[in-house]
N, CA, C and O atoms as a Tinker XYZ file with bonds, in Angstrom:
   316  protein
     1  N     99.873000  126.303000   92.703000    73     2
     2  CA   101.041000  126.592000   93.479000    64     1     3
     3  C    101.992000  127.399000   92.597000    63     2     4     5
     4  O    102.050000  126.926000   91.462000    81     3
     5  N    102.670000  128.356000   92.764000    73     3     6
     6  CA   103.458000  129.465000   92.492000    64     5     7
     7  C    104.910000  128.922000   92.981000    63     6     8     9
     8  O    104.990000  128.871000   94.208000    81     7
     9  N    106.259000  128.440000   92.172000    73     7    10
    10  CA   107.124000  128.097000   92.719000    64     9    11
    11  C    108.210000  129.665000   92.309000    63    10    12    13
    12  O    108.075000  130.003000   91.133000    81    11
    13  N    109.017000  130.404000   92.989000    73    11    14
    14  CA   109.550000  130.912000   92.337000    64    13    15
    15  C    110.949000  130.531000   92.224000    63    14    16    17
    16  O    111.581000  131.458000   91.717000    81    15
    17  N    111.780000  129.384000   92.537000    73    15    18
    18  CA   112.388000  128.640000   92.505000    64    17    19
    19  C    112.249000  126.655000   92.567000    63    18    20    21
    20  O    111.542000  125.865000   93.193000    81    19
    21  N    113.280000  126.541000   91.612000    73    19    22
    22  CA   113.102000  125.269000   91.270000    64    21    23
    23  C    114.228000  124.401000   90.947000    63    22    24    25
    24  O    115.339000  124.923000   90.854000    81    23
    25  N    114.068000  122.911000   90.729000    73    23    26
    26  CA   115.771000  122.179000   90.602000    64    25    27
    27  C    115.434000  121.445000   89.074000    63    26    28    29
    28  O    116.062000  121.538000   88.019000    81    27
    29  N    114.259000  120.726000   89.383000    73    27    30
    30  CA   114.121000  119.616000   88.315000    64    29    31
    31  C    113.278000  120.702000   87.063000    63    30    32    33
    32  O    113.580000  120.678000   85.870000    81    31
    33  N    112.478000  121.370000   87.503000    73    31    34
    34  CA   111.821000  122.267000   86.277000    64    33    35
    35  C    112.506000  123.747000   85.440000    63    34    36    37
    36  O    112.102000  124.658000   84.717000    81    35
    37  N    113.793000  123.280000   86.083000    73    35    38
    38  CA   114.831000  124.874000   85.691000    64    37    39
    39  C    114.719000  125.173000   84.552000    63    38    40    41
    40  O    115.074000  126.334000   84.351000    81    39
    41  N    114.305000  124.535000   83.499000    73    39    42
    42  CA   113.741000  125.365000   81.840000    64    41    43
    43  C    113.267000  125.911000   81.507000    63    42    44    45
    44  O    113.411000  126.576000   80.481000    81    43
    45  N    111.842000  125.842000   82.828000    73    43    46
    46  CA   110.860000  126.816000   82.646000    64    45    47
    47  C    110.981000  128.730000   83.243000    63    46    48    49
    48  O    111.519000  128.850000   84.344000    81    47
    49  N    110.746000  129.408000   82.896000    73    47    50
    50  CA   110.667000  130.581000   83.074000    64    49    51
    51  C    110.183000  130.415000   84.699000    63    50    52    53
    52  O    109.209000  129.746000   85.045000    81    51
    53  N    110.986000  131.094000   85.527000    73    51    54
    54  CA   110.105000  131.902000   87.164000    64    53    55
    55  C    109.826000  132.861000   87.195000    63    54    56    57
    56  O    110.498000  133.792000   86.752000    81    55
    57  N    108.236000  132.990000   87.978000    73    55    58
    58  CA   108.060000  132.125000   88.898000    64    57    59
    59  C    107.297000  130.755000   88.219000    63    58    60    61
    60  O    106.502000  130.966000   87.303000    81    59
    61  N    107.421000  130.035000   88.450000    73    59    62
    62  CA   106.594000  128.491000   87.389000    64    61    63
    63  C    105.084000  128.686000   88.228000    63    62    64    65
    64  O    105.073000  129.116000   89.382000    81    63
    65  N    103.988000  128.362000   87.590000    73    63    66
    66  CA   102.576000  128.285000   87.895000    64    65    67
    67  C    102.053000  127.104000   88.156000    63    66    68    69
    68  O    100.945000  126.902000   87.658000    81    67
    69  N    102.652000  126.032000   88.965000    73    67    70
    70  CA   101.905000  124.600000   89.083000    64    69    71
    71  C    100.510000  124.493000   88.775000    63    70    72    73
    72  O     99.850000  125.307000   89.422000    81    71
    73  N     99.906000  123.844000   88.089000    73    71    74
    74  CA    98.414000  123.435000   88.286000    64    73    75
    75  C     97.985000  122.394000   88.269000    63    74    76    77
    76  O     98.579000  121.830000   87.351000    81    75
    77  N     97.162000  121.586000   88.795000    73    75    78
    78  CA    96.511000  120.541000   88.749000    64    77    79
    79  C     95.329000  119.885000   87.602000    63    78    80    81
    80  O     94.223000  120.341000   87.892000    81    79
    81  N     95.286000  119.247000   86.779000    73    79    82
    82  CA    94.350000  119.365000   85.568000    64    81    83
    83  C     93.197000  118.308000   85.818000    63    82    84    85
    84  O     93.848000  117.271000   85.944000    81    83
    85  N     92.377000  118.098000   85.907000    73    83    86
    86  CA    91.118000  117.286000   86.677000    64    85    87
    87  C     90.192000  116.717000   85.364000    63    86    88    89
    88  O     89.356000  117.535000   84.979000    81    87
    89  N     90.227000  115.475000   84.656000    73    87    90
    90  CA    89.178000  115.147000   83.581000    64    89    91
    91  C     88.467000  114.748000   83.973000    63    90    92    93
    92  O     88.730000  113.878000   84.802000    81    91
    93  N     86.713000  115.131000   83.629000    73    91    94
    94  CA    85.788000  114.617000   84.059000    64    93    95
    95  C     86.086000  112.932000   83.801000    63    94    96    97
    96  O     86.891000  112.644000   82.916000    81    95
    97  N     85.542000  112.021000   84.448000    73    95    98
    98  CA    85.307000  110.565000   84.479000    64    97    99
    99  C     86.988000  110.164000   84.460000    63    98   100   101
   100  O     87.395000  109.016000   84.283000    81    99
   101  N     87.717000  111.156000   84.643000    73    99   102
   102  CA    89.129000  110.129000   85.171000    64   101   103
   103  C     89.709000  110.368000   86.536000    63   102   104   105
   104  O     89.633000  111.355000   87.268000    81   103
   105  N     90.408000  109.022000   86.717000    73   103   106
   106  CA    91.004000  108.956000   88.333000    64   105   107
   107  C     92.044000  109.777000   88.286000    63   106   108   109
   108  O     92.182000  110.631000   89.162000    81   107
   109  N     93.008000  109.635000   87.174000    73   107   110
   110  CA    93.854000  110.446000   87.462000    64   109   111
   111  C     94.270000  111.896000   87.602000    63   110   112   113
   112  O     93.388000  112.532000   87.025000    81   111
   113  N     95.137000  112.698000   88.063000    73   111   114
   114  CA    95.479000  114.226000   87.813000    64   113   115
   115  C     96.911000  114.609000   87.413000    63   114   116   117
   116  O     98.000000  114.416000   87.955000    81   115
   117  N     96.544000  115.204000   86.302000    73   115   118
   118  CA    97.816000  115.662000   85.283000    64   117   119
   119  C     98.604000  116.512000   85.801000    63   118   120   121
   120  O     98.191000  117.479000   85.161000    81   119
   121  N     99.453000  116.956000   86.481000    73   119   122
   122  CA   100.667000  117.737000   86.895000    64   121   123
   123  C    100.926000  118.843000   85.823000    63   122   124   125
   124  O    101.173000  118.238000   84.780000    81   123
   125  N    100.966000  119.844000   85.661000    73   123   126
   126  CA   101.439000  120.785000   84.481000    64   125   127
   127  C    101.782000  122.448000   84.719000    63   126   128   129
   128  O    102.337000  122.775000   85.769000    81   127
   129  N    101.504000  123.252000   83.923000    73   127   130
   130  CA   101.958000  124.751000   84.453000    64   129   131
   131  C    101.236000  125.653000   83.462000    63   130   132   133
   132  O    101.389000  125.496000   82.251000    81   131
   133  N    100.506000  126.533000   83.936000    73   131   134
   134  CA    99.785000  127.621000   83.697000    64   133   135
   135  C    100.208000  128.660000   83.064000    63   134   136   137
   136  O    100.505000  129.604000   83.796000    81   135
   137  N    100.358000  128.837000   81.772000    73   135   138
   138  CA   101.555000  129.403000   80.953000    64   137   139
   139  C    100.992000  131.030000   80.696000    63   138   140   141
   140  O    101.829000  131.865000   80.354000    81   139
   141  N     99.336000  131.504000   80.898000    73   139   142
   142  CA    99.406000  132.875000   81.229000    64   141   143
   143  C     98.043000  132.623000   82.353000    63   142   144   145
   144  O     97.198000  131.731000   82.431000    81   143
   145  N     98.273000  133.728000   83.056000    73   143   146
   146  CA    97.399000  134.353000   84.033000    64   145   147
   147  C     97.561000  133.599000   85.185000    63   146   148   149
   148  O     98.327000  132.636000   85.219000    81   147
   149  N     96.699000  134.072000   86.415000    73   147   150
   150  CA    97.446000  133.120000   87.439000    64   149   151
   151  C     96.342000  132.350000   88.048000    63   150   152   153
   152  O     95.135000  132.577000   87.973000    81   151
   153  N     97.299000  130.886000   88.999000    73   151   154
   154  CA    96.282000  130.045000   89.018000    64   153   155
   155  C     95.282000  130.175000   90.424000    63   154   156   157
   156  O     95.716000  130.620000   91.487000    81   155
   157  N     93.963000  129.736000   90.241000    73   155   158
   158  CA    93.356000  129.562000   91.332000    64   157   159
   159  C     92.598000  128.276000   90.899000    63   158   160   161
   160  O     92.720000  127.694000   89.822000    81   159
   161  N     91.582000  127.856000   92.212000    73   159   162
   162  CA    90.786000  126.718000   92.280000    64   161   163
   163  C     89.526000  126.974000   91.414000    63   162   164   165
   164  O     89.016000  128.093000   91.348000    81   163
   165  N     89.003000  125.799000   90.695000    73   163   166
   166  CA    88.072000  125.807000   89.732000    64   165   167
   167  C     88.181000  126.766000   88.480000    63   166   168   169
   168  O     87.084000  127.170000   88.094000    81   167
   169  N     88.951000  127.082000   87.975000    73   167   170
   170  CA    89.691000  128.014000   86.760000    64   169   171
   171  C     89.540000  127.135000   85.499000    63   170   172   173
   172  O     90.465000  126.337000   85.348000    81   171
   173  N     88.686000  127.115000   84.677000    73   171   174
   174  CA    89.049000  126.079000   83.341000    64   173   175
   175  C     89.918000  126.473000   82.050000    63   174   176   177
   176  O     89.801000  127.499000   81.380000    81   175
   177  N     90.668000  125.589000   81.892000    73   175   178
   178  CA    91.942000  125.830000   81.043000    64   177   179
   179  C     91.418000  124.947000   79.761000    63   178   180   181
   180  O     90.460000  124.245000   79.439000    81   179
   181  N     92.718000  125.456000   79.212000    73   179   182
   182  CA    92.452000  124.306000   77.685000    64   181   183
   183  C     94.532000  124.594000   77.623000    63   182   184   185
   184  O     95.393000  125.450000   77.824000    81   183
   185  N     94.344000  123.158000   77.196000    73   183   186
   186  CA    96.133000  122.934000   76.465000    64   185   187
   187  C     96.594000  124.041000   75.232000    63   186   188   189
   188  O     95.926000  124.389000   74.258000    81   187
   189  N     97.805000  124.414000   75.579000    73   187   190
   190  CA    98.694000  124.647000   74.079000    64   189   191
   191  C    100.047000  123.633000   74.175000    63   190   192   193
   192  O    100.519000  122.955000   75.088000    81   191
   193  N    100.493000  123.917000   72.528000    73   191   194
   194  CA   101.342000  122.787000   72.320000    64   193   195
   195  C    102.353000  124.582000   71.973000    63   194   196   197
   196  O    101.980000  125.745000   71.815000    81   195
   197  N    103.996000  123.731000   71.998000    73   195   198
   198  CA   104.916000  123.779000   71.519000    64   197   199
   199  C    105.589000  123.360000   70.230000    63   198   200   201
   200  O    106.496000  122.558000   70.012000    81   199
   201  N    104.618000  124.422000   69.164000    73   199   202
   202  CA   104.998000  124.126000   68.058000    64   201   203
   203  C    106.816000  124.658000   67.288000    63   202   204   205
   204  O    107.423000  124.448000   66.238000    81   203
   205  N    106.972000  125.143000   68.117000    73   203   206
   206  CA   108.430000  126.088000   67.581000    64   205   207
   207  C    109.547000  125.278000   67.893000    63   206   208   209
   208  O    109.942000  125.707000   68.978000    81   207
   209  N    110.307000  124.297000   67.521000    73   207   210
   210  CA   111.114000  124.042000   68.290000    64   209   211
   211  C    110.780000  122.956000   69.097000    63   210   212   213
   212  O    111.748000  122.637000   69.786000    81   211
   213  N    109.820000  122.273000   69.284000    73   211   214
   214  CA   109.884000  121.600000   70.557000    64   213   215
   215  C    110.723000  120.485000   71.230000    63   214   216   217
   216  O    111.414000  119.757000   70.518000    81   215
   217  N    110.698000  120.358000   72.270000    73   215   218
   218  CA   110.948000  119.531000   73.013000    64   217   219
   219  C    111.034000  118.497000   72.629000    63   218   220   221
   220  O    112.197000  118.154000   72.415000    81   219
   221  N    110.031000  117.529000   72.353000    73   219   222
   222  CA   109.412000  116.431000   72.806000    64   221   223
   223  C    109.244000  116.183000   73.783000    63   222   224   225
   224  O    108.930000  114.994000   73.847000    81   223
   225  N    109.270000  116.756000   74.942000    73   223   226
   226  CA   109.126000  116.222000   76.559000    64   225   227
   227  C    107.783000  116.624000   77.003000    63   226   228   229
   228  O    107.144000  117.317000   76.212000    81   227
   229  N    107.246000  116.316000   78.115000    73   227   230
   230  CA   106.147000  117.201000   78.669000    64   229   231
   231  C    106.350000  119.028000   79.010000    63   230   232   233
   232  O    105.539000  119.799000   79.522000    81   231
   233  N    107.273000  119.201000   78.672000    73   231   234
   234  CA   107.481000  121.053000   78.366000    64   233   235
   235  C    106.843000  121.892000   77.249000    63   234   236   237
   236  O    106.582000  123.077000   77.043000    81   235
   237  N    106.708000  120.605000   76.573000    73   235   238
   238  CA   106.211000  121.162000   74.861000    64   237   239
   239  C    104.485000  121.148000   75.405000    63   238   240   241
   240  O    103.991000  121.532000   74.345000    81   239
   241  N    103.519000  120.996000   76.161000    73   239   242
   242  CA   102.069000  120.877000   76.122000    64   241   243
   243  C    102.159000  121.813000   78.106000    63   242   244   245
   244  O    102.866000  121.566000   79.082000    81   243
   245  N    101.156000  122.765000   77.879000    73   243   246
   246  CA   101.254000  124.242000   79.168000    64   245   247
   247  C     99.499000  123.757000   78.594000    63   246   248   249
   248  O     99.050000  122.760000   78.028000    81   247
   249  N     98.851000  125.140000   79.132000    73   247   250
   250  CA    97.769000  125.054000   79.608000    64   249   251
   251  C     97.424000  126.962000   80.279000    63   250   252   253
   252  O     97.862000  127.715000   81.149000    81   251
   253  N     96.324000  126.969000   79.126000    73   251   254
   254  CA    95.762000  128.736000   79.246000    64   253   255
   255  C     94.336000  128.467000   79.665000    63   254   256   257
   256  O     93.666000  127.459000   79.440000    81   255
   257  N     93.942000  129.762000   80.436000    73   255   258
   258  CA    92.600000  129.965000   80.833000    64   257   259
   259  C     92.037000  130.142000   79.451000    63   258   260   261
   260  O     92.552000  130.586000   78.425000    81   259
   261  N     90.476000  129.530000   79.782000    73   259   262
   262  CA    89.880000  129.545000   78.254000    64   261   263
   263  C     89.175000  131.020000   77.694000    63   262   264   265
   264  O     88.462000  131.670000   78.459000    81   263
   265  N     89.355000  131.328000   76.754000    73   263   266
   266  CA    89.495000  132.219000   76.215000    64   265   267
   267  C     90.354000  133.647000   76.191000    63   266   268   269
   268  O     90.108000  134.843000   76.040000    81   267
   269  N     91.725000  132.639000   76.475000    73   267   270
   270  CA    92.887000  133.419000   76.243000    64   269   271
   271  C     93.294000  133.961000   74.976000    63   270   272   273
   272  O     93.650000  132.994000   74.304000    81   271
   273  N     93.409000  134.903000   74.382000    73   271   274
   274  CA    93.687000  135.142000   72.961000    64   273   275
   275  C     94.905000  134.638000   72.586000    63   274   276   277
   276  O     95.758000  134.390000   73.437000    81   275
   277  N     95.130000  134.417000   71.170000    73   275   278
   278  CA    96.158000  133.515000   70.564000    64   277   279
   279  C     97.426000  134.445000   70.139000    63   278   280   281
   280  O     98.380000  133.974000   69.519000    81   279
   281  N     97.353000  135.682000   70.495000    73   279   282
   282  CA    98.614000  136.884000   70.532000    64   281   283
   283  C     98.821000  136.854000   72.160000    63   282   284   285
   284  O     99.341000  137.890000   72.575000    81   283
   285  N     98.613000  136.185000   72.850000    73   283   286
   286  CA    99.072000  136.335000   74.350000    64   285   287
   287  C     99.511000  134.687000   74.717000    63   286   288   289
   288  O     99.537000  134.285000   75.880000    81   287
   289  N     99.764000  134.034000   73.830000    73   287   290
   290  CA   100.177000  132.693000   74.074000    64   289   291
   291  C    101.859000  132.897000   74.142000    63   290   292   293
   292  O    102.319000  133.527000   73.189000    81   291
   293  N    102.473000  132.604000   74.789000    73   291   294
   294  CA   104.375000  132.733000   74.491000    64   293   295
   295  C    104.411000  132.412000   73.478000    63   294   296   297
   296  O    103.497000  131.923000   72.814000    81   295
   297  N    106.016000  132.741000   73.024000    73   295   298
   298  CA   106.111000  132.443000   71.590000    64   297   299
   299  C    106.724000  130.865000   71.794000    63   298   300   301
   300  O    107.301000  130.177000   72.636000    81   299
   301  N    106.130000  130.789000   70.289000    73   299   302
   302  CA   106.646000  129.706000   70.104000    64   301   303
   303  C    105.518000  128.473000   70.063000    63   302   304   305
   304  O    105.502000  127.629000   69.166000    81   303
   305  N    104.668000  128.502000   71.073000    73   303   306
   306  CA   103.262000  127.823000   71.490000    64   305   307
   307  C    102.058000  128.516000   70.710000    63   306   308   309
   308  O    102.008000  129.689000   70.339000    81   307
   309  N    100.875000  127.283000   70.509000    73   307   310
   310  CA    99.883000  127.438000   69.662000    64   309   311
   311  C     98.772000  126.629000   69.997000    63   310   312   313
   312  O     99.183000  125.517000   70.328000    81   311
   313  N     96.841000  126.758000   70.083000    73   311   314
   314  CA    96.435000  126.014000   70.291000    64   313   315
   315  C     96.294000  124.615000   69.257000    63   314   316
   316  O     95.697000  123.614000   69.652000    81   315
């Protein structure tokens, strides 16, 4: 989901990239945002962290298509 407005996620850059994160053998699904390229169904990602500065919140850990190069990560973020 593509929000290009928002209330509770206003830190993040718009338009925000919702995605859904799916682990094999778990019930649950991780809520997060697609920090380059855009999202579709069955797309496999891998996490980056927020090494610059961070947060500590769930803002500091996004999520890139895999084999995104590590000069196209925002700044600040790292795998």
């Amino acid at each position: 989901m593509v929000c290009e407005r928002s209330g509770a996620f206003s830190a993040l850059e718009k338009p925000i990239k919702f995605i859904n994160i799916e682990f094999k053998g778990v019930d649950t699904i991780l809520m997060s945002f697609l920090s380059v390229g855009e999202p579709k169904m069955g797309i496999r990602v891998i996490p980056i962290f927020r090494k610059l500065d961070p947060t500590f919140t769930i803002l500091d850990l996004s999520w890139v298509p895999v084999r995104t190069k590590k000069s196209d990560l925002p700044e600040g973020f790292s795998f």
